[in-house]
Structures are given as C-alpha cells and as structure tokens.
C-alpha positions as CSV (number, residue, x, y, z in Angstrom):
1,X,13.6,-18.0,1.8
2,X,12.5,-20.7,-0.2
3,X,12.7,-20.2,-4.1
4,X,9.2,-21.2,-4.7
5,X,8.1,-18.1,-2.7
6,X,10.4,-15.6,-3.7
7,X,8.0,-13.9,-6.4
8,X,4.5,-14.7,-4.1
9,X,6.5,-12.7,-1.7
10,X,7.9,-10.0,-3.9
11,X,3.9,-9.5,-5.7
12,X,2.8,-9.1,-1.6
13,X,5.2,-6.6,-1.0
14,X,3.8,-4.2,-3.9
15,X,0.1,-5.2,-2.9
16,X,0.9,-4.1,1.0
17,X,2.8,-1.2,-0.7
18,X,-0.2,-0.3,-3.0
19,X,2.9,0.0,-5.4
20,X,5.1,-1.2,-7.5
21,X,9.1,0.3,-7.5
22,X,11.8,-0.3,-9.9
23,X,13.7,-3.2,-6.9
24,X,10.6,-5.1,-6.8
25,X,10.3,-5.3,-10.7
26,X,13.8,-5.4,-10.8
27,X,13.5,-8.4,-8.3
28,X,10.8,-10.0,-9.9
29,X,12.3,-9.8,-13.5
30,X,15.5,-11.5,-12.1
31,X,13.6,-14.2,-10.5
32,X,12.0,-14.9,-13.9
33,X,14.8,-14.9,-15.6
34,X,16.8,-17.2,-13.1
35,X,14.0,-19.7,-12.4
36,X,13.6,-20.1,-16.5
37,X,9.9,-21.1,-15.6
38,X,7.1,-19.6,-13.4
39,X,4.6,-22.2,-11.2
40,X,0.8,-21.9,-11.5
41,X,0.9,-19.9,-8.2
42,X,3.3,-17.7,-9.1
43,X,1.6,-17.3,-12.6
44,X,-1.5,-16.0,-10.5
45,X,0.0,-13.7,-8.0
46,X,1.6,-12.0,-11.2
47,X,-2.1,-12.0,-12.6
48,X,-3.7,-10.4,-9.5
49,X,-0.5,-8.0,-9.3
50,X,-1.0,-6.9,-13.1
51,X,-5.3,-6.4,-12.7
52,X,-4.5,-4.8,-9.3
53,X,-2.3,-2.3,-11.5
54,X,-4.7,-2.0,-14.3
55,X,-7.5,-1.3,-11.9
56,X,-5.4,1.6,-10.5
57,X,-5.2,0.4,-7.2
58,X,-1.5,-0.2,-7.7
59,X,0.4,2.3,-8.7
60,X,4.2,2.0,-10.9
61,X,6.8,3.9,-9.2
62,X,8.9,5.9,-11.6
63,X,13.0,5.1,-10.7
64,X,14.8,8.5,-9.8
C-alpha cells in the first residue's frame, strides 16, 4: 500500500463502516504523526470523515 493512500483508505474504511473505532483513529493518528504533514487529498477525506461524524451518519466507537 502506497503511503499516499494509507489515510484515503483508512477514512473509506469508517465511511463503509458507518463508524469510526479506536484502530482506525488509532491508525490514522499514527499516520499523521509519521507522515509529519497531510496532502490536500488527505486533508479532504479527513473533512468529509469529520462532517460525516458531525452529521451523525458516522458514529465513534467507544474502545472496550
């Protein structure tokens, strides 16, 4: 998997998920963090993930 895609694809699994769980925030955070920058893309599926959420269509997954 190509490191460009790695957060597009991590945002598409909680949109096909209709949620949001600790792995995939967990996943996403570390991405952040290692990439030290986010692309305009990225920037965006991050946007539609975070309306999608305040919209209530996604939902955040509490961890156990």
């Amino acid at each position: 998997m190509k490191t460009s895609e790695i957060i597009r694809q991590l945002v598409g699994r909680a949109l096909y998920f209709k949620c949001l769980t600790p792995d995939i925030e967990n996943e996403i955070n570390y991405e952040l963090t290692r990439q030290g920058h986010i692309s305009d893309v990225d920037y965006e599926a991050l946007e539609l993930l975070m309306a999608e959420m305040d919209a209530g269509r996604i939902r955040l997954v509490p961890s156990s």
